[in-house]
N, CA, C and O atoms as a printed pandas DataFrame, in Angstrom:
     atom_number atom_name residue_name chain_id  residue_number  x_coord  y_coord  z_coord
0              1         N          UNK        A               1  -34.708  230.103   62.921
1              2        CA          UNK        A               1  -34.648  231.511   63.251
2              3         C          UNK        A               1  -33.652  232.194   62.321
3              4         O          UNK        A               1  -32.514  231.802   62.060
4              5         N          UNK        A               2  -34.252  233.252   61.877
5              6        CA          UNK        A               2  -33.135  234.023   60.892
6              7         C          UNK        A               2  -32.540  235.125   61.852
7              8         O          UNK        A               2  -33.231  235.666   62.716
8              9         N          UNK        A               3  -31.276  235.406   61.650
9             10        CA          UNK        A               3  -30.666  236.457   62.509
10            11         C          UNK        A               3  -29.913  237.548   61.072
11            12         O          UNK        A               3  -29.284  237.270   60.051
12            13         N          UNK        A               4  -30.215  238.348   61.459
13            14        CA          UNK        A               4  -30.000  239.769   60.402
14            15         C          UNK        A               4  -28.552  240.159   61.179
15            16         O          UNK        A               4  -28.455  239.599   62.271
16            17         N          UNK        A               5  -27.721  240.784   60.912
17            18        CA          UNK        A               5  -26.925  241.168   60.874
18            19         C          UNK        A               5  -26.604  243.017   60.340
19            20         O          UNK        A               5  -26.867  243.386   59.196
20            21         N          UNK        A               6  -26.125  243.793   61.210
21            22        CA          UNK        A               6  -26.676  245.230   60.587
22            23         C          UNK        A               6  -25.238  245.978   60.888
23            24         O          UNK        A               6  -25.139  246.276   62.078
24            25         N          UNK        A               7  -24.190  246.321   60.148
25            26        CA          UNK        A               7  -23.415  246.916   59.991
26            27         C          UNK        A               7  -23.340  248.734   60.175
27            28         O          UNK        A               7  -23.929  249.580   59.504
28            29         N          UNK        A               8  -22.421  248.917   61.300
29            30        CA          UNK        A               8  -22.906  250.340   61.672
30            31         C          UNK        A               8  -21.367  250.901   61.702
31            32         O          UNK        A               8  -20.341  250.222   61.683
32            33         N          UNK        A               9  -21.500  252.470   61.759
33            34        CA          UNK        A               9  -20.074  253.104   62.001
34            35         C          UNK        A               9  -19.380  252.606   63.080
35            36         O          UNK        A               9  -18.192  252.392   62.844
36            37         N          UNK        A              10  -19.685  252.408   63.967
37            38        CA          UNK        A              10  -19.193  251.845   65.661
38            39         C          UNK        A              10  -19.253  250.470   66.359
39            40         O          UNK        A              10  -18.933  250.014   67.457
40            41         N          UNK        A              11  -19.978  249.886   64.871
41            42        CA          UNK        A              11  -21.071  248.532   65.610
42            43         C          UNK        A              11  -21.464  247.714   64.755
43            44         O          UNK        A              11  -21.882  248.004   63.634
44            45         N          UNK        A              12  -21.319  246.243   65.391
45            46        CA          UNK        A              12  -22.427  245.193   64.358
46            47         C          UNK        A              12  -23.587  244.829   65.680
47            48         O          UNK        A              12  -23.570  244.597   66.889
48            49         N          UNK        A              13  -24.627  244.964   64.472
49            50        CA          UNK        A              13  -25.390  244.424   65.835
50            51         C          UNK        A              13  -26.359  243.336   65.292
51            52         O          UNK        A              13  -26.371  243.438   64.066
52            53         N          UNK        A              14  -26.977  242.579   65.610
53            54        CA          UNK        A              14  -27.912  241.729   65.162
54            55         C          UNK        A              14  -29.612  241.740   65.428
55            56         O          UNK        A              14  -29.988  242.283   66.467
56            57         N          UNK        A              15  -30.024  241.506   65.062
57            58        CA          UNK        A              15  -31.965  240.640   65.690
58            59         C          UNK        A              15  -31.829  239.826   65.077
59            60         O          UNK        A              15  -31.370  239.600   63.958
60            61         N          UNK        A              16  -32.583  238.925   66.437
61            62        CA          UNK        A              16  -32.836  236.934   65.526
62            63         C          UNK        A              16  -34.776  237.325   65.789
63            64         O          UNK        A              16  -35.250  237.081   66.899
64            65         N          UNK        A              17  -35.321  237.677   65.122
65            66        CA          UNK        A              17  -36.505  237.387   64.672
66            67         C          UNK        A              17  -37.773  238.578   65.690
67            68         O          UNK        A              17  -38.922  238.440   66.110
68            69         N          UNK        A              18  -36.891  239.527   65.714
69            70        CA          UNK        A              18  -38.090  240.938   66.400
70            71         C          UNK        A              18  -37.068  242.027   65.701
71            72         O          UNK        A              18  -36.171  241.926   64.864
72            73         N          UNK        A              19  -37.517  242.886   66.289
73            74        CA          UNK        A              19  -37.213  244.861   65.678
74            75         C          UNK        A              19  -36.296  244.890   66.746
75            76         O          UNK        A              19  -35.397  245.667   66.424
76            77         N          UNK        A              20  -36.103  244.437   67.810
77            78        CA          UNK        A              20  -34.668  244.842   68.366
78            79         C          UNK        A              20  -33.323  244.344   68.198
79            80         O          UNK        A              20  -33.059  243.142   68.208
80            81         N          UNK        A              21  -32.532  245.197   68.053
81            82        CA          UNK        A              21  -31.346  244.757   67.924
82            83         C          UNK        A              21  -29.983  244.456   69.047
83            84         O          UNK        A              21  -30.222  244.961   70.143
84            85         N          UNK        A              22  -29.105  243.995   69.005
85            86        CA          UNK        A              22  -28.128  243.767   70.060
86            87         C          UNK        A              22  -26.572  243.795   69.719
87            88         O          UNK        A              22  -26.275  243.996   68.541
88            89         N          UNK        A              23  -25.881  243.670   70.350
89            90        CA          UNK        A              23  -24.309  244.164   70.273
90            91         C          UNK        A              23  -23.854  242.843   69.830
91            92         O          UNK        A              23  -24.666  242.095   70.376
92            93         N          UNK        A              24  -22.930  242.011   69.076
93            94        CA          UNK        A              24  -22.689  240.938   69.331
94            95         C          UNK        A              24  -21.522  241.127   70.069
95            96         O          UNK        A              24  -20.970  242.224   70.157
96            97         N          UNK        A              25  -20.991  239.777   70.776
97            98        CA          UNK        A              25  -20.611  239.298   71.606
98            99         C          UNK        A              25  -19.094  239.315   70.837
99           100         O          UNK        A              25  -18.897  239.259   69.623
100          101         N          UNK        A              26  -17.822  239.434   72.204
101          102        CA          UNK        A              26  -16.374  238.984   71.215
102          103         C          UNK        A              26  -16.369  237.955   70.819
103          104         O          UNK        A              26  -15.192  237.849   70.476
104          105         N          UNK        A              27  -16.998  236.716   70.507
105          106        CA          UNK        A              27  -17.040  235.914   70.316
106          107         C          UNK        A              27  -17.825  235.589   69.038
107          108         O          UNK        A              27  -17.438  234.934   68.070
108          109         N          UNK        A              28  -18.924  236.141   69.224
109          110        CA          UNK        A              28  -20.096  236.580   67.617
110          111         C          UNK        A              28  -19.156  237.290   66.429
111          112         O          UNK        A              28  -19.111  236.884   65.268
112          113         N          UNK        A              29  -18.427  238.414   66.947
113          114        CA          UNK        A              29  -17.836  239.362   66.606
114          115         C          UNK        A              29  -16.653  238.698   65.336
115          116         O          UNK        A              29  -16.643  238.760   64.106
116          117         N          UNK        A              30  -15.517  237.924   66.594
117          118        CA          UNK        A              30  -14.918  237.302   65.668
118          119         C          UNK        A              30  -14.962  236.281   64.668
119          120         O          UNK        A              30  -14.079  235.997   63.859
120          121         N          UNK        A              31  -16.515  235.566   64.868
121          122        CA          UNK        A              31  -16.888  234.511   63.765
122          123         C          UNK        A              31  -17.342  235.527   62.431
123          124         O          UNK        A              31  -17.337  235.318   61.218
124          125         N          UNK        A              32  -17.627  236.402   63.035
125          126        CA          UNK        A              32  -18.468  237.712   61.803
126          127         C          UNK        A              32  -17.257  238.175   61.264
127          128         O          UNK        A              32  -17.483  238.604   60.132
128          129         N          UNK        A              33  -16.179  238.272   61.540
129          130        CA          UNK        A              33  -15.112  239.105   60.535
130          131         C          UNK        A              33  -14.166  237.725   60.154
131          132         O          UNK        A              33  -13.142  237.978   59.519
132          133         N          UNK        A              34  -14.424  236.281   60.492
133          134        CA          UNK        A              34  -13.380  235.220   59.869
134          135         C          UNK        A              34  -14.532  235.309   58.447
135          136         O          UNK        A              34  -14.183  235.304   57.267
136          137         N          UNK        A              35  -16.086  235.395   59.012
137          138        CA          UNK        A              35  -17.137  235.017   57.202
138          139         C          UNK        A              35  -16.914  235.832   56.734
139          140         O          UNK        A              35  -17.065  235.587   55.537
140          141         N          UNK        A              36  -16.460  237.265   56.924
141          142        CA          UNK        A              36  -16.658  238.539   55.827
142          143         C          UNK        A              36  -15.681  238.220   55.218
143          144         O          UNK        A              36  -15.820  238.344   54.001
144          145         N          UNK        A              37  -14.094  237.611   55.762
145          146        CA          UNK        A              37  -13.087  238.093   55.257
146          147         C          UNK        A              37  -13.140  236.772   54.283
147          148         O          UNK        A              37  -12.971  236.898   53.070
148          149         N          UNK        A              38  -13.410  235.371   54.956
149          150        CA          UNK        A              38  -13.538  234.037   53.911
150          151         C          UNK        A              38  -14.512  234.271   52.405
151          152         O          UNK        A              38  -14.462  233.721   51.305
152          153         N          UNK        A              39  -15.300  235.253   52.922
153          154        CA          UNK        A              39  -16.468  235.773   51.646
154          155         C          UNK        A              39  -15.701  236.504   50.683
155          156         O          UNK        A              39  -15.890  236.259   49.491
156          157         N          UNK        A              40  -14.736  237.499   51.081
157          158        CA          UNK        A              40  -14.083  238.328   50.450
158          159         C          UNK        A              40  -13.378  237.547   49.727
159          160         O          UNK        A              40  -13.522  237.681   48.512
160          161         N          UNK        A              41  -12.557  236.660   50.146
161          162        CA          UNK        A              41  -11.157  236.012   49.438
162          163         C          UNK        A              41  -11.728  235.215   48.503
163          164         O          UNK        A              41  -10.987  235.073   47.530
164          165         N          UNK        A              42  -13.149  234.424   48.392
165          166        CA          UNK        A              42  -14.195  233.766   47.623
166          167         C          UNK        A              42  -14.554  234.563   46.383
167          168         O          UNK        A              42  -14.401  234.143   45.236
168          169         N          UNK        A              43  -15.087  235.856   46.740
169          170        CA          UNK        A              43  -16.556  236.608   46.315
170          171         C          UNK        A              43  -15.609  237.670   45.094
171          172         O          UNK        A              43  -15.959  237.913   43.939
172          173         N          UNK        A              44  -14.519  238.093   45.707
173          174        CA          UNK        A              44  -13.943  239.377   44.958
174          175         C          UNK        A              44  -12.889  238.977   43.912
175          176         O          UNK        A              44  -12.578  239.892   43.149
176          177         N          UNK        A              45  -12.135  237.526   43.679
177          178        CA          UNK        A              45  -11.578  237.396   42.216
178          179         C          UNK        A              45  -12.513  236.788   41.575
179          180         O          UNK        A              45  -12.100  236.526   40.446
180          181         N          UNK        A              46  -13.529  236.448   41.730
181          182        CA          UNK        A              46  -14.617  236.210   40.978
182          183         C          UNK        A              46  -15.481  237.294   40.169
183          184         O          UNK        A              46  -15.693  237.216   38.959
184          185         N          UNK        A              47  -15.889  238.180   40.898
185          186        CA          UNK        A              47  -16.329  239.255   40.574
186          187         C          UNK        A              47  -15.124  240.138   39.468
187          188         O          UNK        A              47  -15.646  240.804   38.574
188          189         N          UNK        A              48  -13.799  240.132   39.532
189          190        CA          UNK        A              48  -12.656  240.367   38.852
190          191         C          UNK        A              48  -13.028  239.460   37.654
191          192         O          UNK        A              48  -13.713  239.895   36.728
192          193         N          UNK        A              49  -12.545  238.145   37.691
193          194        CA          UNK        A              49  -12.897  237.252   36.859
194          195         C          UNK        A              49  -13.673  237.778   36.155
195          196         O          UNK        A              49  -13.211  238.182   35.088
196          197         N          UNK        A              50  -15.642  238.085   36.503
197          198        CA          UNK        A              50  -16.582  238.545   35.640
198          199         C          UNK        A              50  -16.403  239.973   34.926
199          200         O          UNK        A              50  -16.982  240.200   33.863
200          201         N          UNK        A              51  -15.588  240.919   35.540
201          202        CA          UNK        A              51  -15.555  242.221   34.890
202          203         C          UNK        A              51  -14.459  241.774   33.855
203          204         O          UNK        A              51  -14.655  242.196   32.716
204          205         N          UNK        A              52  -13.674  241.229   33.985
205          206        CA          UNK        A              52  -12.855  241.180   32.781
206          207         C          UNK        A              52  -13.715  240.081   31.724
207          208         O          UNK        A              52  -12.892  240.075   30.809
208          209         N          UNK        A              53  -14.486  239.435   31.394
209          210        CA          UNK        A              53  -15.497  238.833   30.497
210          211         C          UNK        A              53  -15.623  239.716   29.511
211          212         O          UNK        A              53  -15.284  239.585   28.335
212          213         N          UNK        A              54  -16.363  241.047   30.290
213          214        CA          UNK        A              54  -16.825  241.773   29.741
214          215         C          UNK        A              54  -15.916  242.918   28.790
215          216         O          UNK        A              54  -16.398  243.854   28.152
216          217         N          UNK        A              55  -14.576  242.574   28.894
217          218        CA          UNK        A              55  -13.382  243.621   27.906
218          219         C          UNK        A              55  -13.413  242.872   26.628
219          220         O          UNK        A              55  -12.734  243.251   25.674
């Protein structure tokens, strides 16, 4: 099952495999901001790394 993930002004909400969506849970919630932030600390001196290639 794929679960989407949908970032809103007020809200994350998800669908695992229909058109409706749902609130996640405090518990969903805080596994969703430990991956954004582990993605970030991964994803963004890398991306640094690649823009400076290009000077």
């Amino acid at each position: 099952m794929t679960t989407r993930y949908d970032v809103r002004p007020n809200a994350v909400v998800k669908s695992q495999g229909s058109n409706t969506y749902e609130a996640l849970t405090d518990d969903e919630l805080r596994n969703f901001l430990a991956a954004v932030l582990m993605y970030q600390q991964k994803v963004v001196p890398e991306l640094r790394r690649m823009a400076n290639l290009g000077r």
